[in-house]
N, CA, C and O atoms as a Tripos MOL2 file, in Angstrom:
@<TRIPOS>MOLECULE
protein
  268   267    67     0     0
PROTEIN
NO_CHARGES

@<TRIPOS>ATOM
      1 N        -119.2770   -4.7480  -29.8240 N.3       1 UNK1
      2 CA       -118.3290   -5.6320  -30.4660 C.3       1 UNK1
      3 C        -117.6640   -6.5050  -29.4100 C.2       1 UNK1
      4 O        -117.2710   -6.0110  -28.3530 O.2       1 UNK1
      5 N        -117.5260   -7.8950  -29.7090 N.am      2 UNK2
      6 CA       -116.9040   -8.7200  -28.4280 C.3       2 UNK2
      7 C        -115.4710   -8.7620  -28.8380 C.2       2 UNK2
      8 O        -114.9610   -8.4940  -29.9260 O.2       2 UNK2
      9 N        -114.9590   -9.1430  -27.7580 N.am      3 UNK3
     10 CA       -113.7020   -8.8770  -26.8720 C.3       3 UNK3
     11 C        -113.1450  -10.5380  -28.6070 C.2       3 UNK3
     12 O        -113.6790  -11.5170  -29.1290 O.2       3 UNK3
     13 N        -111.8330   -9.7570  -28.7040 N.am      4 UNK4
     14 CA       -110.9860  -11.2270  -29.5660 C.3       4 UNK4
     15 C        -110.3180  -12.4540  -28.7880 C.2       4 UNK4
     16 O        -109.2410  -12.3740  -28.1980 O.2       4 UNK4
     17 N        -110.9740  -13.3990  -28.8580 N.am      5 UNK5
     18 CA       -110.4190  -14.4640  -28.1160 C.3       5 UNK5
     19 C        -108.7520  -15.0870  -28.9560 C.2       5 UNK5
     20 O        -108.3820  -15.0470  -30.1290 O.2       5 UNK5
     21 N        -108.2400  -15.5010  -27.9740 N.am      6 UNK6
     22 CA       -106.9550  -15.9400  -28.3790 C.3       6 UNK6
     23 C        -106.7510  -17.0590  -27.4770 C.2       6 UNK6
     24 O        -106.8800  -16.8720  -26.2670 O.2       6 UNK6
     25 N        -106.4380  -18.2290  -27.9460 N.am      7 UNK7
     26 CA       -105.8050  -19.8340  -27.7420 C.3       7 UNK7
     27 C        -104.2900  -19.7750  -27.7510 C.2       7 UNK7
     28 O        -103.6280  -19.7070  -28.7860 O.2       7 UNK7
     29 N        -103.6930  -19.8100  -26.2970 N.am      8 UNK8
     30 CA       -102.2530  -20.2500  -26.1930 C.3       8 UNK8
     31 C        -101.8750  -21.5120  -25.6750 C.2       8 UNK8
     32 O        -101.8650  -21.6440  -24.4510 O.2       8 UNK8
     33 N        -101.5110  -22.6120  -26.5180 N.am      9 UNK9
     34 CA       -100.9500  -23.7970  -26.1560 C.3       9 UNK9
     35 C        -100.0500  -23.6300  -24.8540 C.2       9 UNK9
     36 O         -99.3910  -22.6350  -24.5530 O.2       9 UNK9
     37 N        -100.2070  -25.2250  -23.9120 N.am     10 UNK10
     38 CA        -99.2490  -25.1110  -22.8040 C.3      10 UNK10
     39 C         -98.7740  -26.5900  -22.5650 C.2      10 UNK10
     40 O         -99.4530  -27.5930  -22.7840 O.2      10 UNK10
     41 N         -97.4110  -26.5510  -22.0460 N.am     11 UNK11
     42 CA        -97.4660  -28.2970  -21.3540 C.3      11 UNK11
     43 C         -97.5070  -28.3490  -20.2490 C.2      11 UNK11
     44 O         -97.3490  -27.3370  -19.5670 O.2      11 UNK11
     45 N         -97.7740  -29.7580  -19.6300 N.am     12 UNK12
     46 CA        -97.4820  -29.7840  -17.8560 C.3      12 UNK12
     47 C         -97.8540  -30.6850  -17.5520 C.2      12 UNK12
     48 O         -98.6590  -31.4270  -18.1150 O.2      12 UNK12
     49 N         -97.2080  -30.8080  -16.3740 N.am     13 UNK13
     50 CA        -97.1020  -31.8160  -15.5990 C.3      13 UNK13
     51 C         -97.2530  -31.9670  -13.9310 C.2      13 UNK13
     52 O         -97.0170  -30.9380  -13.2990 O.2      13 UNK13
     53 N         -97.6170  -33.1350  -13.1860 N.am     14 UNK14
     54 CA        -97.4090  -33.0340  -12.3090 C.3      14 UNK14
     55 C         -96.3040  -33.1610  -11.5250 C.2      14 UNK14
     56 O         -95.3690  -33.5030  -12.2480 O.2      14 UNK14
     57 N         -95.8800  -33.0200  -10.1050 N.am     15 UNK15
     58 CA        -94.6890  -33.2180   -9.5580 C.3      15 UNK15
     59 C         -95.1770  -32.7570   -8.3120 C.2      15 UNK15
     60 O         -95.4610  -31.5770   -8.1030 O.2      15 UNK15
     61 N         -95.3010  -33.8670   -7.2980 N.am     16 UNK16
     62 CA        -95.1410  -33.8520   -5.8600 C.3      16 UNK16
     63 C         -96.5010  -32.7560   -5.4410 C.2      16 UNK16
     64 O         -96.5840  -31.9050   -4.5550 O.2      16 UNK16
     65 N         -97.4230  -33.1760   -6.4330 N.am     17 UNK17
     66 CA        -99.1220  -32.9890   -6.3040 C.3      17 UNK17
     67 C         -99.5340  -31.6750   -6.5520 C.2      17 UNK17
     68 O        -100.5500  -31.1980   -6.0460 O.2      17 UNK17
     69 N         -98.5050  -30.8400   -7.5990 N.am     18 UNK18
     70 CA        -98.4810  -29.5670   -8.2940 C.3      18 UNK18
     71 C         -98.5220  -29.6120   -9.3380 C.2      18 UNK18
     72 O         -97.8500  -30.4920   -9.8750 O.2      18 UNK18
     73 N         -99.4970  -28.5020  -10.3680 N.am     19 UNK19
     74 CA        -99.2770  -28.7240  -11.6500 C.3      19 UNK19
     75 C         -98.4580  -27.7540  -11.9330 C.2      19 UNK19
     76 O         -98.6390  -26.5920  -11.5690 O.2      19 UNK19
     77 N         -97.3690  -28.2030  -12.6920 N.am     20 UNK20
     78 CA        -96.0040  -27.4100  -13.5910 C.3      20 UNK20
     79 C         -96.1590  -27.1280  -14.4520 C.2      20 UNK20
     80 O         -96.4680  -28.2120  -14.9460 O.2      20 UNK20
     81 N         -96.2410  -26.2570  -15.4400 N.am     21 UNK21
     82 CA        -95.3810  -26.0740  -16.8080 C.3      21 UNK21
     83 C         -95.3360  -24.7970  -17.2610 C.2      21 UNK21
     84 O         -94.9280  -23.8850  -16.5420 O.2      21 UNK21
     85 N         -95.7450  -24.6140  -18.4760 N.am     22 UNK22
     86 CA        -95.4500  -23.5700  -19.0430 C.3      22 UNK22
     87 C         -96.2150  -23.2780  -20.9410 C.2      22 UNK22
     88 O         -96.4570  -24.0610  -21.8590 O.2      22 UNK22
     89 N         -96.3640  -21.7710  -20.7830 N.am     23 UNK23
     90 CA        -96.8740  -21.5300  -22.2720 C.3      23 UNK23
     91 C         -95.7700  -21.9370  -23.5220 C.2      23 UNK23
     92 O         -94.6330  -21.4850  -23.6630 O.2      23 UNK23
     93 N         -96.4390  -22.8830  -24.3350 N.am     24 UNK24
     94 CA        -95.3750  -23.4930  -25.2330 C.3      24 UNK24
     95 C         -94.6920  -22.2400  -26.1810 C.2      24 UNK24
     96 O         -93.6230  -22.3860  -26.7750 O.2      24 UNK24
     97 N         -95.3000  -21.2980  -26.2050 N.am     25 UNK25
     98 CA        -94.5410  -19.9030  -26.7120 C.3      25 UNK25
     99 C         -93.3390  -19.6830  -25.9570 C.2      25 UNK25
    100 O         -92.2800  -19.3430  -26.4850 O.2      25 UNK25
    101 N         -93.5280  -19.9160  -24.4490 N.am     26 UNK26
    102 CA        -92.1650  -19.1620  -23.5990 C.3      26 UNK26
    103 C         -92.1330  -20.2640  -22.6030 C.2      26 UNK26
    104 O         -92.7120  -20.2680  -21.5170 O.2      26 UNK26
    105 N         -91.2600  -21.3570  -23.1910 N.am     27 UNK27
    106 CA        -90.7920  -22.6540  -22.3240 C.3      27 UNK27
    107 C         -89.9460  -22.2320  -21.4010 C.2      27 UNK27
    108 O         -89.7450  -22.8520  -20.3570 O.2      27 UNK27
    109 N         -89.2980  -20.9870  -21.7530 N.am     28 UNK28
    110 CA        -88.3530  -20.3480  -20.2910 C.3      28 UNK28
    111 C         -88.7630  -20.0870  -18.9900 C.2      28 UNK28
    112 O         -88.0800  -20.0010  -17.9700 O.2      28 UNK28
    113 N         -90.3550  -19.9310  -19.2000 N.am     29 UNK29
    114 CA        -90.9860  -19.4610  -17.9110 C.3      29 UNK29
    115 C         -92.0400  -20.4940  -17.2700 C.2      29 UNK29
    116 O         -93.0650  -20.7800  -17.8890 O.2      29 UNK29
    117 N         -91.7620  -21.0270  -16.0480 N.am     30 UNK30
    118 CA        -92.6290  -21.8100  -15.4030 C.3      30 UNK30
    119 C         -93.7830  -21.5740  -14.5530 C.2      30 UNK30
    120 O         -93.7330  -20.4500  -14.0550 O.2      30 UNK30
    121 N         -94.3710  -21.9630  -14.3600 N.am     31 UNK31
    122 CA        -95.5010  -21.8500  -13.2520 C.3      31 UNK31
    123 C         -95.8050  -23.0810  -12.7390 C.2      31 UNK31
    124 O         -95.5100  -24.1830  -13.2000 O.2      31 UNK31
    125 N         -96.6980  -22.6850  -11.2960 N.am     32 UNK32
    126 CA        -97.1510  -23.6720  -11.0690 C.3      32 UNK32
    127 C         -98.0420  -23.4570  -10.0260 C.2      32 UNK32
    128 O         -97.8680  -22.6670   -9.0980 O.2      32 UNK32
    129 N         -99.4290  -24.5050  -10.2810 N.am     33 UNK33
    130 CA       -100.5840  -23.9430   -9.1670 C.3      33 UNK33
    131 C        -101.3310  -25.9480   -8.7050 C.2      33 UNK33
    132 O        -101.3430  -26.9710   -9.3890 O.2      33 UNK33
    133 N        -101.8790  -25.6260   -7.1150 N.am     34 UNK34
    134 CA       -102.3540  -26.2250   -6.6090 C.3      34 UNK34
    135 C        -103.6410  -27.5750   -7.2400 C.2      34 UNK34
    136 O        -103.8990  -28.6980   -6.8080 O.2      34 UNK34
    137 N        -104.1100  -26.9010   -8.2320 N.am     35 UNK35
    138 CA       -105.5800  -27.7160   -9.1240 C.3      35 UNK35
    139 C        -104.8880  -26.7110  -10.6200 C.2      35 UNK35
    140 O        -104.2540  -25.6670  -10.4680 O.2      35 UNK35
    141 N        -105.1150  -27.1620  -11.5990 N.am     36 UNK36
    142 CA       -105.8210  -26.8490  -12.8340 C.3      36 UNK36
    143 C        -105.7250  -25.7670  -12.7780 C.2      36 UNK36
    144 O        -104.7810  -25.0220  -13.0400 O.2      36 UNK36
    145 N        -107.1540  -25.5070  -12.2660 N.am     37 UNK37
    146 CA       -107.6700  -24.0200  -12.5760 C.3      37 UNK37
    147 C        -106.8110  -23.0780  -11.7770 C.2      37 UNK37
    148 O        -106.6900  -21.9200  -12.1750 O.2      37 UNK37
    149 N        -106.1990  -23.4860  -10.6690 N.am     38 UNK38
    150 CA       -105.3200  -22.4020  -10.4970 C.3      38 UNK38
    151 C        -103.9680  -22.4300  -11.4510 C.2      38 UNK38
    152 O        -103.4900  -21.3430  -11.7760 O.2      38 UNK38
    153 N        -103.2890  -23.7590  -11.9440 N.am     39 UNK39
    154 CA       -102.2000  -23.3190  -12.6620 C.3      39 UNK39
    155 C        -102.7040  -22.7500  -13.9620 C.2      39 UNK39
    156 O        -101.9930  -21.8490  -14.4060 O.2      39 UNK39
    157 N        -103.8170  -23.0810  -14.7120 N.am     40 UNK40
    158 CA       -104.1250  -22.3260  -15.7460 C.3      40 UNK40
    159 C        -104.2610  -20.6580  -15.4600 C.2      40 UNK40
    160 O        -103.8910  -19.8560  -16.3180 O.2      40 UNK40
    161 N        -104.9700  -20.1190  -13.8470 N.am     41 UNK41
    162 CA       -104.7830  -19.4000  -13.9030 C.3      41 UNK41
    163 C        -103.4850  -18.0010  -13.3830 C.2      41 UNK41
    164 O        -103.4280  -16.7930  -13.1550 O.2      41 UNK41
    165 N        -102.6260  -19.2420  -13.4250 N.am     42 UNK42
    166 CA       -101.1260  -18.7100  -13.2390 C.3      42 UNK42
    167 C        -100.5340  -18.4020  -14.3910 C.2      42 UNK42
    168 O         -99.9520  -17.3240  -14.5080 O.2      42 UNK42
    169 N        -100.6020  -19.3730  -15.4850 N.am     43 UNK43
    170 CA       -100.3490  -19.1620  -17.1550 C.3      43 UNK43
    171 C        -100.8490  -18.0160  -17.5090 C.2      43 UNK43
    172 O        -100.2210  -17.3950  -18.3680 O.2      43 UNK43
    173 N        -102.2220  -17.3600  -16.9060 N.am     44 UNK44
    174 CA       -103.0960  -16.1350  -17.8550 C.3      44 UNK44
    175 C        -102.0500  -15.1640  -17.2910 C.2      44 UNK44
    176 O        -101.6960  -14.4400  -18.2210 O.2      44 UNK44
    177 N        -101.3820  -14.8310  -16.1140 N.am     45 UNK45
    178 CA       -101.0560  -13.7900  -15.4940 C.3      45 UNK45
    179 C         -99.6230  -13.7620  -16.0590 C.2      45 UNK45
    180 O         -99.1120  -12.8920  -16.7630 O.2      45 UNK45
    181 N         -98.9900  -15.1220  -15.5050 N.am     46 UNK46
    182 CA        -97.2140  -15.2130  -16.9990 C.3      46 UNK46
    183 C         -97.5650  -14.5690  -18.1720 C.2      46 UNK46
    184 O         -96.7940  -13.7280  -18.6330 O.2      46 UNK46
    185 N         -98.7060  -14.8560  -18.7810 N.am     47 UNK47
    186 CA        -98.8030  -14.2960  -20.1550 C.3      47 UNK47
    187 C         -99.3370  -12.7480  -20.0500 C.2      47 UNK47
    188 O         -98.9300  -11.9750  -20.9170 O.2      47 UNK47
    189 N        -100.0570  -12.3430  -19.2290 N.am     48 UNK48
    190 CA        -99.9180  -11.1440  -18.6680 C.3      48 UNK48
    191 C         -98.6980  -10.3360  -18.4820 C.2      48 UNK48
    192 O         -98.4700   -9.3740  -19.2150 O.2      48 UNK48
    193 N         -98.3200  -10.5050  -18.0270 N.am     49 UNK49
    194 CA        -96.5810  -10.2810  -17.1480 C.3      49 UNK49
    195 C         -95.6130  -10.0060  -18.0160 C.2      49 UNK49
    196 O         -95.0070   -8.9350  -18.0550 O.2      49 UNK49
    197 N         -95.3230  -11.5170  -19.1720 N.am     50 UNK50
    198 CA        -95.0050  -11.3680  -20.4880 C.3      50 UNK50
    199 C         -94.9110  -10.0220  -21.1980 C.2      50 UNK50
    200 O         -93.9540   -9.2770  -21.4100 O.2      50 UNK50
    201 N         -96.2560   -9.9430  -21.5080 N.am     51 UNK51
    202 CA        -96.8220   -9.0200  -22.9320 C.3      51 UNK51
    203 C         -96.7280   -7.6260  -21.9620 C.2      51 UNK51
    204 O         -96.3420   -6.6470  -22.6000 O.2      51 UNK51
    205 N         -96.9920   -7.3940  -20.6500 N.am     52 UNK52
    206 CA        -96.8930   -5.9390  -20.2240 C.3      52 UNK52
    207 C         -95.2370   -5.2820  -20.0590 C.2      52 UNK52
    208 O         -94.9480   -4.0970  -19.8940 O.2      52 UNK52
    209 N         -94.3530   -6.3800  -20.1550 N.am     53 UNK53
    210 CA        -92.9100   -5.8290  -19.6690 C.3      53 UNK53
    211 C         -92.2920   -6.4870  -20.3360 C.2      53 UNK53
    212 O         -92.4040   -7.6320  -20.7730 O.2      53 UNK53
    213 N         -91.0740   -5.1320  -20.4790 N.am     54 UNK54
    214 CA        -89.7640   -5.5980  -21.3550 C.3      54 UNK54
    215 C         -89.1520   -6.4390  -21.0140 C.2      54 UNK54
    216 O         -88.3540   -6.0430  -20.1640 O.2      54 UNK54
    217 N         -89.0230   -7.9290  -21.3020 N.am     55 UNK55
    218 CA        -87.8180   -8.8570  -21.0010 C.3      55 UNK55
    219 C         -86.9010   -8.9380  -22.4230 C.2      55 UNK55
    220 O         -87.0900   -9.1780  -23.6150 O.2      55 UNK55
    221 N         -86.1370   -8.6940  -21.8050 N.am     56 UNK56
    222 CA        -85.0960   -8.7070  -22.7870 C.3      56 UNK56
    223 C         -84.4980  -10.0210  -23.1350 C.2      56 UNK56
    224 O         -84.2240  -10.2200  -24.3190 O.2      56 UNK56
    225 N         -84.2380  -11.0340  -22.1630 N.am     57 UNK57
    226 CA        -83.8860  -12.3020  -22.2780 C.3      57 UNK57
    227 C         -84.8960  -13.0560  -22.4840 C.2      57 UNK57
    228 O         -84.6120  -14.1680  -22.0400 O.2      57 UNK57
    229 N         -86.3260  -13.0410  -23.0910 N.am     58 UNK58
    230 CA        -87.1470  -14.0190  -23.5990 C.3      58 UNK58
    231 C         -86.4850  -14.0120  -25.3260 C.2      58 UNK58
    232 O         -86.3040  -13.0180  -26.0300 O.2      58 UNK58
    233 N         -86.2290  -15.4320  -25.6660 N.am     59 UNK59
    234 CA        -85.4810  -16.2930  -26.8520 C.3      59 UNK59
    235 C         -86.9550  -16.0420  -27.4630 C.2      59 UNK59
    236 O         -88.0900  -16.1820  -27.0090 O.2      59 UNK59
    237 N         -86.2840  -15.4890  -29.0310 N.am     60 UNK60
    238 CA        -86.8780  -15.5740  -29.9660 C.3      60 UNK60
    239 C         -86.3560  -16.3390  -31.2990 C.2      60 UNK60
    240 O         -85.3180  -16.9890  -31.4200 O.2      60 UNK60
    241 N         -87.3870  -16.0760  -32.2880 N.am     61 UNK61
    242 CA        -87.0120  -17.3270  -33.7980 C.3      61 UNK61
    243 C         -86.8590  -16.2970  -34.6120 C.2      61 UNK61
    244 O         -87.4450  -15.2190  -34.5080 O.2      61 UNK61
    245 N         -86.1020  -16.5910  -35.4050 N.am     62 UNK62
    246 CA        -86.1610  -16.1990  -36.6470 C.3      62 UNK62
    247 C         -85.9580  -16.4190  -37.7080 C.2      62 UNK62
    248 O         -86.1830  -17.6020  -37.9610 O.2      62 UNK62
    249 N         -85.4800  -15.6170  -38.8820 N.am     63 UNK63
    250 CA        -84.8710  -16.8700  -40.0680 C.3      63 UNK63
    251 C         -84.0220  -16.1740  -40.8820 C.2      63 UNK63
    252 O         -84.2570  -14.9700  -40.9830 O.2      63 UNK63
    253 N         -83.1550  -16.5920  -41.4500 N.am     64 UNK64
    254 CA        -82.0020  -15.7280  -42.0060 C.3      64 UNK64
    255 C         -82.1410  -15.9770  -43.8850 C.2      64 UNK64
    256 O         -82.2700  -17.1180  -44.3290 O.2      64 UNK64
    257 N         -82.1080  -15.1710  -44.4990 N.am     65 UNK65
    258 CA        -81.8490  -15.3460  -45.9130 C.3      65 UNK65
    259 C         -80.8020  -15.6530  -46.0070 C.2      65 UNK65
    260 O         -80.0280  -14.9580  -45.3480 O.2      65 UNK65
    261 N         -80.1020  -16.9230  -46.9140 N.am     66 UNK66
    262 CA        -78.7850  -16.8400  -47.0110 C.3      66 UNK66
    263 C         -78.6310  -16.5260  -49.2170 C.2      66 UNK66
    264 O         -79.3210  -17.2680  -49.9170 O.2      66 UNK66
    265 N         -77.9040  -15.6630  -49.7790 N.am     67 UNK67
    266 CA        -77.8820  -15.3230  -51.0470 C.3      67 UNK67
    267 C         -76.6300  -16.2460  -51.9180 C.2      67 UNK67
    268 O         -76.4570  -16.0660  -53.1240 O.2      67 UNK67
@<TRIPOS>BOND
     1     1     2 1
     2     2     3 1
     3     3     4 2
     4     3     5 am
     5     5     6 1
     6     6     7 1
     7     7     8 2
     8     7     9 am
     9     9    10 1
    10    10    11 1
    11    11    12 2
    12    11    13 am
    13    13    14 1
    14    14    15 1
    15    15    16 2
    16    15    17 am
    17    17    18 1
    18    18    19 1
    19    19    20 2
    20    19    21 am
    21    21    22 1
    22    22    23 1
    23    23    24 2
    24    23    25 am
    25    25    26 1
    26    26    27 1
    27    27    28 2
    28    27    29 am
    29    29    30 1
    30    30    31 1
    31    31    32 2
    32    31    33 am
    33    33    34 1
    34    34    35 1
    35    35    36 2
    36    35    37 am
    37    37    38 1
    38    38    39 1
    39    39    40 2
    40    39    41 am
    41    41    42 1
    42    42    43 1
    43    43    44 2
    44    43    45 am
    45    45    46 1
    46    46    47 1
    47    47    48 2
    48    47    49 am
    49    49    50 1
    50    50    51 1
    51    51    52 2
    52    51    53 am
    53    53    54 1
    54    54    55 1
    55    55    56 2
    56    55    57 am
    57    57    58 1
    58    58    59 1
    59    59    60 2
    60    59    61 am
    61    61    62 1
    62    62    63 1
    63    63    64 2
    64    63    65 am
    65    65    66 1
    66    66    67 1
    67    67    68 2
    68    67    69 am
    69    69    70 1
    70    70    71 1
    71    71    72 2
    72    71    73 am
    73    73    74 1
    74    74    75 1
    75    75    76 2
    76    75    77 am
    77    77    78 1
    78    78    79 1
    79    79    80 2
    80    79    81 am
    81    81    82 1
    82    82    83 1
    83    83    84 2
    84    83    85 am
    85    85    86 1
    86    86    87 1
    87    87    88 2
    88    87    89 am
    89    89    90 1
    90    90    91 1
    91    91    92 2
    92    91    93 am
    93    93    94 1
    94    94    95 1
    95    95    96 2
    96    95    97 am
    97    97    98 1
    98    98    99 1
    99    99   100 2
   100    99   101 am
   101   101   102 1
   102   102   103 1
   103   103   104 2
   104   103   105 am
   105   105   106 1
   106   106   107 1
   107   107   108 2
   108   107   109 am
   109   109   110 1
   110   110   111 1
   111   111   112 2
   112   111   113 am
   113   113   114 1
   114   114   115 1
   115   115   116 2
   116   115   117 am
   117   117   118 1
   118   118   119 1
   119   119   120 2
   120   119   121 am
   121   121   122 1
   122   122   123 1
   123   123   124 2
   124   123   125 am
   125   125   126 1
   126   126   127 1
   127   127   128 2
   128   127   129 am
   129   129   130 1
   130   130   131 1
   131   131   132 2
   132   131   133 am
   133   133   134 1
   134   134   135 1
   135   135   136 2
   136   135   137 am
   137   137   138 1
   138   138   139 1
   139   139   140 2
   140   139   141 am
   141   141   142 1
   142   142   143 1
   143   143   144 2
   144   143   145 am
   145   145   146 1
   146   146   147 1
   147   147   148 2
   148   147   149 am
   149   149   150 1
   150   150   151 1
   151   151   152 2
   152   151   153 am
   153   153   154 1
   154   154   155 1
   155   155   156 2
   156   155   157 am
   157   157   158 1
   158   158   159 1
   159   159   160 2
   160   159   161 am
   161   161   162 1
   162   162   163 1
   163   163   164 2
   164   163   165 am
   165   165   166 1
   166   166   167 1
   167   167   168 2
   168   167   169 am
   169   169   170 1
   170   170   171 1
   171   171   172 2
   172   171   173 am
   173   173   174 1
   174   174   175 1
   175   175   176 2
   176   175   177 am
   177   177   178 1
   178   178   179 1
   179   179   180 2
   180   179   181 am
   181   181   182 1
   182   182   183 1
   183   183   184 2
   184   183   185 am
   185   185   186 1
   186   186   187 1
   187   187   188 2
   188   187   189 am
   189   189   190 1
   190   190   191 1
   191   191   192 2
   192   191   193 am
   193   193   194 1
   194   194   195 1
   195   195   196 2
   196   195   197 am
   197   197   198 1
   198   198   199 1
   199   199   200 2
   200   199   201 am
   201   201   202 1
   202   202   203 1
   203   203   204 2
   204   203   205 am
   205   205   206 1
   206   206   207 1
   207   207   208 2
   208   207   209 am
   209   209   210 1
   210   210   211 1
   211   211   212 2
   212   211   213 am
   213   213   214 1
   214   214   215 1
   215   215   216 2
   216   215   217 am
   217   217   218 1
   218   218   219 1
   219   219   220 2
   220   219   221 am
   221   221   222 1
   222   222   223 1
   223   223   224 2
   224   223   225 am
   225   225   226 1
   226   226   227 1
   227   227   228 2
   228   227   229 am
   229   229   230 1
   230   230   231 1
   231   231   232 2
   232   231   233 am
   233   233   234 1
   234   234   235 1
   235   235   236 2
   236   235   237 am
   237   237   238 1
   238   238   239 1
   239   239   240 2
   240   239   241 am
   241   241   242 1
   242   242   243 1
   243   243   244 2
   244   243   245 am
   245   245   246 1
   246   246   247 1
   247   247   248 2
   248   247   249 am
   249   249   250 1
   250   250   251 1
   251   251   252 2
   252   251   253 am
   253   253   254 1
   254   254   255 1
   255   255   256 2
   256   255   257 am
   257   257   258 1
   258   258   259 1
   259   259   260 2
   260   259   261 am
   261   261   262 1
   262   262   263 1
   263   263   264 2
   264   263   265 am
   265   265   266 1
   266   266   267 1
   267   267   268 2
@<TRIPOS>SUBSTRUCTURE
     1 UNK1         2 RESIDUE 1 A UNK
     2 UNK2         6 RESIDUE 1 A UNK
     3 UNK3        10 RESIDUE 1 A UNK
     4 UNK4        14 RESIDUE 1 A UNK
     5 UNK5        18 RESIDUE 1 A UNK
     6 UNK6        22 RESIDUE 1 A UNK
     7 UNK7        26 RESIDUE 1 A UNK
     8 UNK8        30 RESIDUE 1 A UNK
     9 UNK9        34 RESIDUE 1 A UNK
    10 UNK10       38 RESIDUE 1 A UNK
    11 UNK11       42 RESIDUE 1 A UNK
    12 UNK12       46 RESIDUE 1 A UNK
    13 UNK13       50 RESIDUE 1 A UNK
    14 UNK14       54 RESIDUE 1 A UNK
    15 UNK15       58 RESIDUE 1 A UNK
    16 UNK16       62 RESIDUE 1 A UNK
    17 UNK17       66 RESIDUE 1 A UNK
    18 UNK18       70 RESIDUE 1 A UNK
    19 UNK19       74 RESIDUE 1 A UNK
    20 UNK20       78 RESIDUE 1 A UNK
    21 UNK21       82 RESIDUE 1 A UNK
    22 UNK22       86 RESIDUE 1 A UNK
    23 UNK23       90 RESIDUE 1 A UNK
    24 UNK24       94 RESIDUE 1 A UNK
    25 UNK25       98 RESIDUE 1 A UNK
    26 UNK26      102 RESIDUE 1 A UNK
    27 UNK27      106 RESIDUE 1 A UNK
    28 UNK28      110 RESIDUE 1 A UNK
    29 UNK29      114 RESIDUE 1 A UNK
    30 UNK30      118 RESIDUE 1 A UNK
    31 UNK31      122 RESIDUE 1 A UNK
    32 UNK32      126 RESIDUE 1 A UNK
    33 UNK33      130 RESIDUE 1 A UNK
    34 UNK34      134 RESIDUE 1 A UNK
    35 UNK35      138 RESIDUE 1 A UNK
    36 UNK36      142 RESIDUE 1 A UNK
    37 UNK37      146 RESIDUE 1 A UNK
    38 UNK38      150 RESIDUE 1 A UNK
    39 UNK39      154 RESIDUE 1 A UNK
    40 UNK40      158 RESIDUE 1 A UNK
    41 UNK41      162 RESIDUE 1 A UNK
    42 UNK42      166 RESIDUE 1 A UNK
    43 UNK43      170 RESIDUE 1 A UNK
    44 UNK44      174 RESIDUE 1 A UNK
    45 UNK45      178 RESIDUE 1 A UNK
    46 UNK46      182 RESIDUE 1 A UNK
    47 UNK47      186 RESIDUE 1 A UNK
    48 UNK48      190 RESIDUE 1 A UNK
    49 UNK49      194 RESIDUE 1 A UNK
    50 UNK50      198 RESIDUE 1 A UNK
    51 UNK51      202 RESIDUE 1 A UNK
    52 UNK52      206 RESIDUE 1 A UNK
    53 UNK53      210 RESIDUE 1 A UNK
    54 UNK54      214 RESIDUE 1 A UNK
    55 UNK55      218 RESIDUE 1 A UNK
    56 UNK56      222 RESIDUE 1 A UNK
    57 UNK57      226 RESIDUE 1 A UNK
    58 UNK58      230 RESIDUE 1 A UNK
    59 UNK59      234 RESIDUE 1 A UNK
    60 UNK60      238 RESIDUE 1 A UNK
    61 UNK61      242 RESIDUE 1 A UNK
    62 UNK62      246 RESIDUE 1 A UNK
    63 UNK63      250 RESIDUE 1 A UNK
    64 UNK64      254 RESIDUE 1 A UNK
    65 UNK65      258 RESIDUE 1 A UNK
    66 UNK66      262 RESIDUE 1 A UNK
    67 UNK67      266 RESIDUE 1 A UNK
């Protein structure tokens, strides 16, 4: 059985010949790598990092019933 692929949106930018940004899930957290492929593969490890440990201060959504 193969492995479930999953697609996480990101933005970024350059700045002073680095790519910046961040997974549009957790705009709180930045990265940033030398080419592409290294900041993309800075995003896999944030999102790594993320999902293995408790942060308590990552902002979440929600929605309130009002009656």
């Amino acid at each position: 059985m193969g492995a479930h692929k999953m697609e996480l949106g990101y933005t970024y930018w350059k700045d002073d010949g680095w790519y910046v940004g961040y997974l549009d899930e957790y705009p709180d957290y930045t990265t940033q790598g030398e080419t592409i492929k290294e900041f993309e593969a800075m995003l896999h490890s944030l999102y790594e990092d993320i999902k293995t440990f408790d942060f308590s201060f990552i902002r979440q959504h929600g929605t309130l019933a009002i009656a």
